[in-house]
N, C-alpha and C positions, 0 to 999 in steps of 0.2 A: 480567817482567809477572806471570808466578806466584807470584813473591814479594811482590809489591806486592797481589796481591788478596790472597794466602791467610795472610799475617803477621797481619795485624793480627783474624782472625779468630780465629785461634790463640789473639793475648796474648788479645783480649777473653774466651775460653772459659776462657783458665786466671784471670785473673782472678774469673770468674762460680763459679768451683768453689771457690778459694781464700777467696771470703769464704761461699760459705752453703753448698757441700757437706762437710760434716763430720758425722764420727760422733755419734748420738745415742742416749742408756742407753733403754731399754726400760724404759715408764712398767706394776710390777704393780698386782695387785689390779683388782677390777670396776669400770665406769663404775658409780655410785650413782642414783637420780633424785633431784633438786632442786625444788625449788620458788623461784622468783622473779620480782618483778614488772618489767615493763618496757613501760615506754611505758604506765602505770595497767594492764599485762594481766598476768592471772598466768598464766605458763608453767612448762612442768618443763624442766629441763636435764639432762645427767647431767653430774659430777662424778666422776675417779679416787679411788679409796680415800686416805684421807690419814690420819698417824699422830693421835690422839684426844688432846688436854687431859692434865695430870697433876700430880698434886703429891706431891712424894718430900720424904724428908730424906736430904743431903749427906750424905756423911765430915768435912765440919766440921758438923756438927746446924744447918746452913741449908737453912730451907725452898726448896725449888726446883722452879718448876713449867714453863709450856710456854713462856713467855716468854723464858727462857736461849737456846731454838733458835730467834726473830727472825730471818730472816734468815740463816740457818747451815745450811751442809750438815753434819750428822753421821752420825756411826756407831751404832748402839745393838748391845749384844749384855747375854745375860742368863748369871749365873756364880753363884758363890757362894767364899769363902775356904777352905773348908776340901776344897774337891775335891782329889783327888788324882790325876786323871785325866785330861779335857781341858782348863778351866778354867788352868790353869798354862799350856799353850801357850798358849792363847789371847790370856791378859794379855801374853806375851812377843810375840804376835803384833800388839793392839794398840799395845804399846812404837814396833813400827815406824811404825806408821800415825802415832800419834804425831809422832813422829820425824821423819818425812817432810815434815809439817802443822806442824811447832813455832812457823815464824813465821807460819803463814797465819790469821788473823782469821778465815776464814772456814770453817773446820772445826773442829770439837770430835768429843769422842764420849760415851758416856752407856753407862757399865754398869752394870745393875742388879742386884742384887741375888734368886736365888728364896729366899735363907734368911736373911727379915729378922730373924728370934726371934734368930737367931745372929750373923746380920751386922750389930754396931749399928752406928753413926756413930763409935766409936772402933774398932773393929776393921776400919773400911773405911779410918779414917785410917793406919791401920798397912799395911795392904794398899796404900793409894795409895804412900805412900813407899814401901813395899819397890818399887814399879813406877816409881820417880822422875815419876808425876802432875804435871801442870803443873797447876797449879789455875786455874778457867777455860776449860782449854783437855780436860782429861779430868774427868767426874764420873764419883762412885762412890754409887748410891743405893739408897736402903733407905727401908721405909715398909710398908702396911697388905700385908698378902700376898692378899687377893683385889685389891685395884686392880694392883699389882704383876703379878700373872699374867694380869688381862683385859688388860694393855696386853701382854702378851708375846703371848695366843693371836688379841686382834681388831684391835688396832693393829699389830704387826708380824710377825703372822705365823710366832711362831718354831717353832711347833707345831703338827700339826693335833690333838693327840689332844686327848680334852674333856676336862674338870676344871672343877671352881669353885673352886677358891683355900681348900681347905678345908685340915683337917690331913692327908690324905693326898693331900693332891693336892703332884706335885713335877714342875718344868719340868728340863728336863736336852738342853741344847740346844747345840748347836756353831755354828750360826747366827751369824755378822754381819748388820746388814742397815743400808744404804746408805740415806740419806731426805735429800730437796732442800729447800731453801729454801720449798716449796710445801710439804711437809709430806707428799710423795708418794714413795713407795720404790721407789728407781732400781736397787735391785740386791741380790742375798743370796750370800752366800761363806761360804765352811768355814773357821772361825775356826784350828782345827789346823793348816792347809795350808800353808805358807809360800809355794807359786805362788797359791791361790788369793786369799793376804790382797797378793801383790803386783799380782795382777789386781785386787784393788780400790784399791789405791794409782793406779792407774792410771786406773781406773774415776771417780775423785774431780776427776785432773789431767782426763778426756774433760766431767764434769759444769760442773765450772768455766771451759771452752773455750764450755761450750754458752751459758752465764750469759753469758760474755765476747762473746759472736756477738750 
């Protein structure tokens, strides 16, 4: 008789955990205020911080703006070719994320470029190859270096120090940072790390569970 009441109370509980208790990434950045109307009344809402608009030029000199990430969880992280220092592991550290993601549609990632003067569209194409870049699936981008660095210090966060994107201003950042489908950034990792870039390989398979739920 104990097994007949308290089974099926069991399956039901694991069931109820199995389809909607699961892990979910940790949404940064400040609720914003909103304005919008509803029902003819205008209200404010808040809104998560979400990555901002852009328009870069490729490794192949195609224009490329915020349309590419439709729909797409990616990576962004910001390097430069001629470092000699973190930027190397890093690329090798994308390689994996990469790697990981090669048949999934629904990951890319987006490196930018802080030394566009130096890093044009054929010296990124030369960097993509040395990095076996899947085209579509990793970009490499270069463009105006104040929108370049506002998207690195107000869109993603990869710095706090201040700068305008002037000629002495320089980003130098180890920074990954993880951003959803919303355009909202689920996570930031140490690009050098090889456990932290595997926590965010991981962090990608939890984000795309969450989509899937």
């Amino acid at each position: 008789m104990i097994a007949i009441l308290v089974i099926p109370g069991v399956a039901y509980l694991l069931i109820r955990t199995g389809k909607n208790n699961f892990t979910r990434l940790e949404i940064f950045g400040t609720r914003e205020p909103v304005e919008k109307t509803v029902n003819g009344k205008l209200i404010i809402d808040t809104i998560y911080h979400t990555v901002g608009d852009f328009s870069f030029i490729d490794s192949n000199n195609d224009t490329i703006n915020q349309s590419i990430t439709s729909n797409k969880i990616f990576v962004a992280d910001y390097f430069f070719t001629t470092c000699k220092s973190i930027c190397p592991k890093m690329s090798d550290q994308l390689m994996r994320v990469q790697f990981a993601f090669k048949d999934d549609p629904d990951v890319m990632i987006l490196s930018h470029t802080v030394d566009p003067e130096g890093d044009t569209p054929s010296v990124l194409s030369a960097y993509a190859k040395q990095h076996n870049a899947i085209k579509g699936k990793w970009y490499f981008l270069t463009g105006d270096k104040k929108e370049l660095y506002d998207m690195a210090r107000n869109s993603y966060y990869v710095t706090a120090l201040p700068g305008d994107g002037g000629e002495e201003d320089f980003i130098h950042s180890e920074q990954f940072v993880l951003v959803d489908k919303e355009k909202r950034i689920r996570g930031f990792y140490d690009g050098t790390d090889y456990n932290e870039v595997t926590r965010l390989i991981g962090e990608i398979k939890v984000l795309e569970q969450e989509y899937e739920q």
